[in-house]
C-alpha positions as CSV (number, residue, x, y, z in Angstrom):
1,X,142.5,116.7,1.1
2,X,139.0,117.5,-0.3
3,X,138.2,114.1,0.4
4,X,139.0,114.3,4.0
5,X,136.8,118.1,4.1
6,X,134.0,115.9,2.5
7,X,134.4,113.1,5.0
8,X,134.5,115.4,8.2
9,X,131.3,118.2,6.6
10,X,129.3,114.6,6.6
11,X,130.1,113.3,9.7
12,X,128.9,116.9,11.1
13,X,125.8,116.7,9.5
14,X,124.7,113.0,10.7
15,X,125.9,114.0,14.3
16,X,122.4,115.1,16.3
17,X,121.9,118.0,17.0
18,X,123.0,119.0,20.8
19,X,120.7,121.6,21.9
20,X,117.7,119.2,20.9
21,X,119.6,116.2,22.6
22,X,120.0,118.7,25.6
23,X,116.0,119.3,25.4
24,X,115.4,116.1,25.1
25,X,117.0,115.2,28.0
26,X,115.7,118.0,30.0
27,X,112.7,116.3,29.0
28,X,112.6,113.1,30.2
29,X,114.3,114.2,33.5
30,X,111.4,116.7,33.8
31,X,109.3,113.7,33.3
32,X,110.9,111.0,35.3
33,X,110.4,113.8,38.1
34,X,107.2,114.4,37.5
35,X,106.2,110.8,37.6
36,X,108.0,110.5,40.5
37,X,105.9,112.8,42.4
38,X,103.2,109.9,43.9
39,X,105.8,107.4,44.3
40,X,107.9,110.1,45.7
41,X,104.7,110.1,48.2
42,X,104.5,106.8,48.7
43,X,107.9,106.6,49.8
44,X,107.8,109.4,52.2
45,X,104.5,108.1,53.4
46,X,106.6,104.8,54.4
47,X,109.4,106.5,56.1
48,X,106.3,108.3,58.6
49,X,105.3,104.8,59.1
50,X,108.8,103.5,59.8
51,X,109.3,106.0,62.4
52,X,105.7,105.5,63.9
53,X,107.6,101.7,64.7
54,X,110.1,103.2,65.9
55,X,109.0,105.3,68.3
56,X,106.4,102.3,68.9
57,X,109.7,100.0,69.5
58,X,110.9,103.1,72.0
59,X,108.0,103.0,74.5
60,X,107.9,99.5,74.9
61,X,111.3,99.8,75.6
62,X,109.9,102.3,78.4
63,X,107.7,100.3,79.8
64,X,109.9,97.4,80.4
65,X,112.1,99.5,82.3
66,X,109.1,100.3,84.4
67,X,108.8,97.2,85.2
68,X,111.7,95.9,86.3
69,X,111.4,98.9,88.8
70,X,108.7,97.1,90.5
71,X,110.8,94.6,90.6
72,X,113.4,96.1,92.6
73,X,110.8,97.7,94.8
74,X,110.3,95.1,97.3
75,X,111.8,95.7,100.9
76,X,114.2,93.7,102.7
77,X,113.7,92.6,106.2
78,X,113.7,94.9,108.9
79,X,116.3,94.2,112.0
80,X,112.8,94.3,114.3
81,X,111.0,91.2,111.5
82,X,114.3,89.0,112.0
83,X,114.5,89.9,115.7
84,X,111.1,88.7,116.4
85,X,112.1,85.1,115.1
86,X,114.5,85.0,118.6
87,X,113.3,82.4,121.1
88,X,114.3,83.2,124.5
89,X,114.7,80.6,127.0
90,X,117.2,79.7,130.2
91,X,116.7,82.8,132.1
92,X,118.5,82.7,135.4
93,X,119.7,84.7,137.9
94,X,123.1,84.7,139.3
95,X,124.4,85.9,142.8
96,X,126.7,85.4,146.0
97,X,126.7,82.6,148.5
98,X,123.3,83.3,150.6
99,X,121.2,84.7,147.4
100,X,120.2,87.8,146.1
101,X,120.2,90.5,149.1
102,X,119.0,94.1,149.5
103,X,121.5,96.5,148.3
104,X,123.5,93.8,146.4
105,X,124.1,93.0,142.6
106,X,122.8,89.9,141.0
107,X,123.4,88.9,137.0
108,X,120.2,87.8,135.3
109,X,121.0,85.9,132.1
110,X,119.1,84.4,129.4
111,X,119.6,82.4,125.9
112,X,118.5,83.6,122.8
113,X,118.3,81.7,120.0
114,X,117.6,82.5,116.3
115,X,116.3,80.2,113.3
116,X,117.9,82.4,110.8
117,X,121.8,84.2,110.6
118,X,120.7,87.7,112.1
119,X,123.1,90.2,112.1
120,X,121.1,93.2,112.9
121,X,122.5,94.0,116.3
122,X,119.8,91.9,118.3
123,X,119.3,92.1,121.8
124,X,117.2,92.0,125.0
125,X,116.0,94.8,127.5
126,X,115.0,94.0,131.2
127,X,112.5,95.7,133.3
128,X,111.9,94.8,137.1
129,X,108.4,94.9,138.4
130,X,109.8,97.4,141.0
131,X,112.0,100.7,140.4
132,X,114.2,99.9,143.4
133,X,115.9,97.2,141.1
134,X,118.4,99.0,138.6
135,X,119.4,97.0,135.5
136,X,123.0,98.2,134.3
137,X,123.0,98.0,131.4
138,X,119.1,98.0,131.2
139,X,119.5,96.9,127.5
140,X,122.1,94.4,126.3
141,X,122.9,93.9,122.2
142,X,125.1,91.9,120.0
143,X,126.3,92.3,116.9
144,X,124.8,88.9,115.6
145,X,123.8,85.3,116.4
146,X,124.3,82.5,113.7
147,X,121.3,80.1,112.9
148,X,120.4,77.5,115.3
149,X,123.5,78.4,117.4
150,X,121.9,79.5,121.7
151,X,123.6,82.6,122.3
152,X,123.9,83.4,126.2
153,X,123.5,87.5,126.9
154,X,123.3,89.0,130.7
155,X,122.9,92.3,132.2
156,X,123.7,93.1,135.8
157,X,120.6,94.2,138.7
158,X,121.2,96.0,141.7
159,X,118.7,95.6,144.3
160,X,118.4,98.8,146.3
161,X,119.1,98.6,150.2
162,X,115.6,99.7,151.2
163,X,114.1,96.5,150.4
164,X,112.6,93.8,152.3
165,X,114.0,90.2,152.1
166,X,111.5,88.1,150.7
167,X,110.3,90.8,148.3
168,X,109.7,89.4,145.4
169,X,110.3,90.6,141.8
170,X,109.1,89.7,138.4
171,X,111.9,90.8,136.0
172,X,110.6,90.7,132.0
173,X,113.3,90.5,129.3
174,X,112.6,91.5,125.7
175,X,114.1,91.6,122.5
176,X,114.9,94.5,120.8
177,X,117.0,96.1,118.3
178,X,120.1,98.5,118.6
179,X,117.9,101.6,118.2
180,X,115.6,100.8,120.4
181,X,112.2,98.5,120.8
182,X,110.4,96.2,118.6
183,X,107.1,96.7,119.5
184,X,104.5,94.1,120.3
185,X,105.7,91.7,118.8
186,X,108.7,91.0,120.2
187,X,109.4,88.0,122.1
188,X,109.6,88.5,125.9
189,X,110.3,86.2,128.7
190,X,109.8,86.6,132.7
191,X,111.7,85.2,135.7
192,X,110.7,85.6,139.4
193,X,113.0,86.2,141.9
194,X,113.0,86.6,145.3
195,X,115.4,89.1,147.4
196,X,117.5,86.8,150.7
């Protein structure tokens, strides 16, 4: 038994002593923080950077987008630019047995053609060198014409009764669009006639 006492007063007496061990330790922590200060800098330093990329990374981003904006930007064709690709040709004027008379209703006609597929509701309008003649309709439209393919169209004109025979009358058909005309660049065509 007093061996055992002897054994275990020893073994407390080599053991370090744990208040020291704890300053100790306190100490190198203290240290390890303190050296860590400029690295500590350093690092922090490279995370500013990193998120100077980022944000870099962010605007190109931005500006792509911008870009492919423009992109999308650029118009379509209007019914009037395809309309004004319609060749008109074949007019011809349609009425009874002894001509187009005085009071009496005659169909003009015409074909329009179109190099493209247009689908815009194209059409023509006729206008009589005289306001005695009365187109009904006075404009005609579609709802398309394929490529390539002659499309016939008419519209009806009633010569009023006052007129002369022999008069004679320069009707002038032009293309336009649903809404209304195509300015001056759309195609036109004229046809004389000449009242029975």
């Amino acid at each position: 038994m007093k061996q055992l006492i002897g054994f275990l007063l020893f073994a407390f007496a080599c053991e370090p002593n744990v208040s020291e061990r704890g300053d100790a330790g306190g100490d190198a922590v203290g240290g390890e923080s303190a050296g860590g200060e400029t690295p500590g800098g350093s690092s922090g330093d490279g995370g500013a950077n990193q998120g100077g990329f980022a944000g870099g990374a962010g605007a190109t981003n931005v500006g792509g987008g911008g870009a492919g904006g423009e992109g999308g930007a650029t118009p379509e064709p209007t019914a009037c630019l395809l309309h004004e690709q319609i060749a008109l040709s074949q007019p011809a004027l349609a009425a009874g047995a002894d001509g187009w008379q005085p009071g009496e209703t005659a169909t003009f006609s015409l074909v329009m053609t179109s190099p493209v597929d247009n689908f815009e509701y194209p059409g023509f309008r006729v206008e009589a060198s005289t306001s005695l003649v009365t187109p009904n309709p006075a404009t005609n439209t579609l709802f398309g014409i394929s490529a390539n393919l002659p499309t016939p169209l008419e519209v009806q004109l009633l010569a009023d009764a006052s007129l002369e025979p022999g008069t004679e009358i320069t009707l002038t058909a032009t293309v336009v669009a649903l809404d209304g005309s195509c300015g001056a660049n759309a195609p036109t065509i004229s046809f004389e006639a000449v009242l029975q």
